[in-house]
N, C-alpha and C positions, 0 to 999 in steps of 0.2 A: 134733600135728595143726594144734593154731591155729600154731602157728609156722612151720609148712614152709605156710601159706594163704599168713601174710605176706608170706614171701620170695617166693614166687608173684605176689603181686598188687603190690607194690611195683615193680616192674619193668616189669610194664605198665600203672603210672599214668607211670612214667617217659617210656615211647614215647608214651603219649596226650599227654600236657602237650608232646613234642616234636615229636609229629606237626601239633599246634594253630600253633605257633610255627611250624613251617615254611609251613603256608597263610597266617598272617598275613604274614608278611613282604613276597612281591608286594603284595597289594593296600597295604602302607603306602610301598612301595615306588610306586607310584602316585600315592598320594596327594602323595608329597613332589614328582613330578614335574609335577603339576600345579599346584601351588605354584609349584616354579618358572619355570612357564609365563605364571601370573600374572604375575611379577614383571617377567621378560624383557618381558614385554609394554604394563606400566605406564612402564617404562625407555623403549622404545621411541615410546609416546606422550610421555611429557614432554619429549624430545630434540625430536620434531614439532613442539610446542607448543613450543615453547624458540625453532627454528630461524623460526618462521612469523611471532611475533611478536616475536622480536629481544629476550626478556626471560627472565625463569622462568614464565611465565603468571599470575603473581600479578596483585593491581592494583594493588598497588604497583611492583613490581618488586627487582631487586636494584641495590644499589650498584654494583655491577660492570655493569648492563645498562643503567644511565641514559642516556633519551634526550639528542637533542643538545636542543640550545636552539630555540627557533620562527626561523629567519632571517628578520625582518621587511623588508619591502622598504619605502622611504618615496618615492620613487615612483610616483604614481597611474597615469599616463598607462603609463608603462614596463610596471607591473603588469596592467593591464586590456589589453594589447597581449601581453602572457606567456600569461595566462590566453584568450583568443580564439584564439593561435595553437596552443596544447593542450589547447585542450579544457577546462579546467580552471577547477572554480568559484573564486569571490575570499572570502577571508575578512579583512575591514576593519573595524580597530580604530582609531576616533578616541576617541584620550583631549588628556591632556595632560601636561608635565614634571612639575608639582606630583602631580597622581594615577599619575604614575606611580613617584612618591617614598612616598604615604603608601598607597593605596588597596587594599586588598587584593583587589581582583577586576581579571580579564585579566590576571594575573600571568605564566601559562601555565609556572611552575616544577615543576607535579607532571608525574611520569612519564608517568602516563596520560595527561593533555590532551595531551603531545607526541608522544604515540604516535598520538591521535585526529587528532590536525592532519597526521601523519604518512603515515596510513592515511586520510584523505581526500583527500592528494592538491590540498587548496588556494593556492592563491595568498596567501600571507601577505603586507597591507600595514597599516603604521600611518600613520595622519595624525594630525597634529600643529599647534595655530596655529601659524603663521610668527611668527619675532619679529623686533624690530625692532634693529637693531646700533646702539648709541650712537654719535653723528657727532663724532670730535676735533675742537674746537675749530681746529687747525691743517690740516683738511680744507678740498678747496676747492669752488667753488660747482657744479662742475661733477660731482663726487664726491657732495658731498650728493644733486645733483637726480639722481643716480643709483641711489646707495641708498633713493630717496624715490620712485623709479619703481619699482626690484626690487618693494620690499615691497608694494606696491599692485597688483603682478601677483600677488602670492604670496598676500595677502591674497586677493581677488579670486577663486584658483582657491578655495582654502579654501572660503569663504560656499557657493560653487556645490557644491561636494561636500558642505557640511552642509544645504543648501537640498535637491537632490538627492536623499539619502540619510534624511532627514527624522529631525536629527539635532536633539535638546533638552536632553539632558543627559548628562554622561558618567561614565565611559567605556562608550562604546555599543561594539556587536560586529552586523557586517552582514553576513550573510552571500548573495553576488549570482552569478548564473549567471553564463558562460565571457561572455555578452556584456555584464556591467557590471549589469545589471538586479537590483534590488534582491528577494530571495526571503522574508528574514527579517530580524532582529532581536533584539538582547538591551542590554536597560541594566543596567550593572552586576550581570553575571552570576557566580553563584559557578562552581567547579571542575565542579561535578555538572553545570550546565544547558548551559555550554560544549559539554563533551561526548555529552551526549547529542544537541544541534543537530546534529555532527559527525558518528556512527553514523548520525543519520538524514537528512542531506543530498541522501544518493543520494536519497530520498523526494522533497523537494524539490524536485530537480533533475526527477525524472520528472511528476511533475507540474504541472510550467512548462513542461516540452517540451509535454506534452498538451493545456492551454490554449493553447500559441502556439500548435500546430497548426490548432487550432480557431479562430483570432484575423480575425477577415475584412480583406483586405486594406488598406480603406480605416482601419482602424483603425492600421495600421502602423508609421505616423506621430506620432502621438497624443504630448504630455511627457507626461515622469511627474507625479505632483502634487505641487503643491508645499508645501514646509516650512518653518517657520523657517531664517530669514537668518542665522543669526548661531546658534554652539553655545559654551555655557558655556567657558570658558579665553583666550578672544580675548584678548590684551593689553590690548586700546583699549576701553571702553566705548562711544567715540563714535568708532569705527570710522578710530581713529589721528589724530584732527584735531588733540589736542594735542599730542603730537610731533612733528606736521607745524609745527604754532607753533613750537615747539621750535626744532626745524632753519631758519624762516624768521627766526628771532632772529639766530642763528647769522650768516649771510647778510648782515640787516640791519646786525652788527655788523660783518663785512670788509669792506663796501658805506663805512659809516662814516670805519674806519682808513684805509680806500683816501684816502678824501675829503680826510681831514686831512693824511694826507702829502703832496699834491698841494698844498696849499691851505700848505701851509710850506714848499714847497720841499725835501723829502727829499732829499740826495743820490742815494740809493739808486734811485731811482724812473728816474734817468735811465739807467739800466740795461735 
């Protein structure tokens, strides 16, 4: 009797356990396809994310996605006539050759910063002091007093845009509405503060249109105020008068030669 139970009930624990199995299966059957819905779907963001910012979304980014380089315009006038004619705010970096040898800020080599310079949409210019070109001895007076004019224009602009821009030590970062006007500032800014200036620029920008709106007309007019004359890297301490000496030596000594051949009889002279 127990053994004719057995074979009895062993047979429909058999259909139970497979009847179990068969209902499980849709629902894990489900389960997997919502899994894969997931995944399609996380694919499909990161490809968006991928294509919108030109990278893998990271902050760093990939080797393979590295931005280009900042193309710095040196140019002032050029650049402030780019940026008026598009709309477009100016971001102006006065350093100099030496800090831009040793200094590690405004380097603008991480990914991000070039993405943020990117993605604002600014007018990149560097200024630079002007330097002054050594005058060959065998130059002549009219050469000198020309190289001796450039550099006094060029100097000149310089002072005005560090006077301007209320520049004291560098390397400073300005950042100035589409019409030249000064919004902000950074001296010697790391990686972090660059960029975050750059996210929030639009800000800036909205906020300057709001006050000009509001600016009454007679004020219109008005300079900006003004700054120190002169920004650390100038070549001349004394604003180039010793190698204006320099070059007037120069001069004084062909002035000389001249004298002495005349004064002996040069052949050469009657030429």
């Amino acid at each position: 009797m127990n053994l004719t139970k057995r074979l009895l009930v062993l047979p429909a624990l058999v259909l139970l356990v497979a009847g179990a199995q068969a209902q499980a299966r849709p629902s894990r059957r489900k389960s997997i396809r919502k899994l894969k819905d997931k995944i399609r779907k996380a694919r499909e963001a990161y490809d968006r994310n991928k294509e919108s910012n030109g990278s893998d979304g990271s902050y760093l980014g990939r080797a393979g996605d590295a931005e280009k380089p900042v193309e710095w315009m040196t140019d002032f006038a050029a650049a402030a006539r780019l940026a008026s004619e598009e709309k477009r705010p100016m971001m102006i970096l006065f350093s100099t050759r030496e800090l831009m040898e040793k200094s590690r800020s405004c380097t603008f080599d991480a990914n991000s910063t070039r993405r943020a310079v990117r993605k604002s949409k600014v007018v990149p210019v560097r200024i630079l002091p002007p330097v002054r070109r050594p005058v060959d001895k065998t130059a002549g007076k009219e050469e000198i007093a020309g190289r001796k004019e450039l550099y006094r224009k060029e100097l000149k602009k310089y002072r005005e845009l560090v006077k301007r821009y209320l520049i004291s030590s560098g390397p400073s970062l300005i950042f100035a509405a589409p019409d030249a006007k000064r919004l902000d500032g950074l001296v010697a800014p790391d990686k972090a503060a660059i960029e975050r200036r750059l996210w929030h620029l639009g800000d800036l920008l909205a906020a300057y249109e709001k006050a000009r709106s509001k600016k009454k007309p007679g004020d219109a007019g008005k300079p900006d105020a003004a700054g120190p004359a002169r920004a650390p890297g100038e070549d001349e301490k004394d604003g180039g008068k010793a190698e204006e000496k320099k070059d007037d030596e120069v001069v004084k000594k062909q002035e000389k030669e001249e004298a002495r051949k005349k004064a002996a009889g040069d052949p050469d002279d009657d030429f």
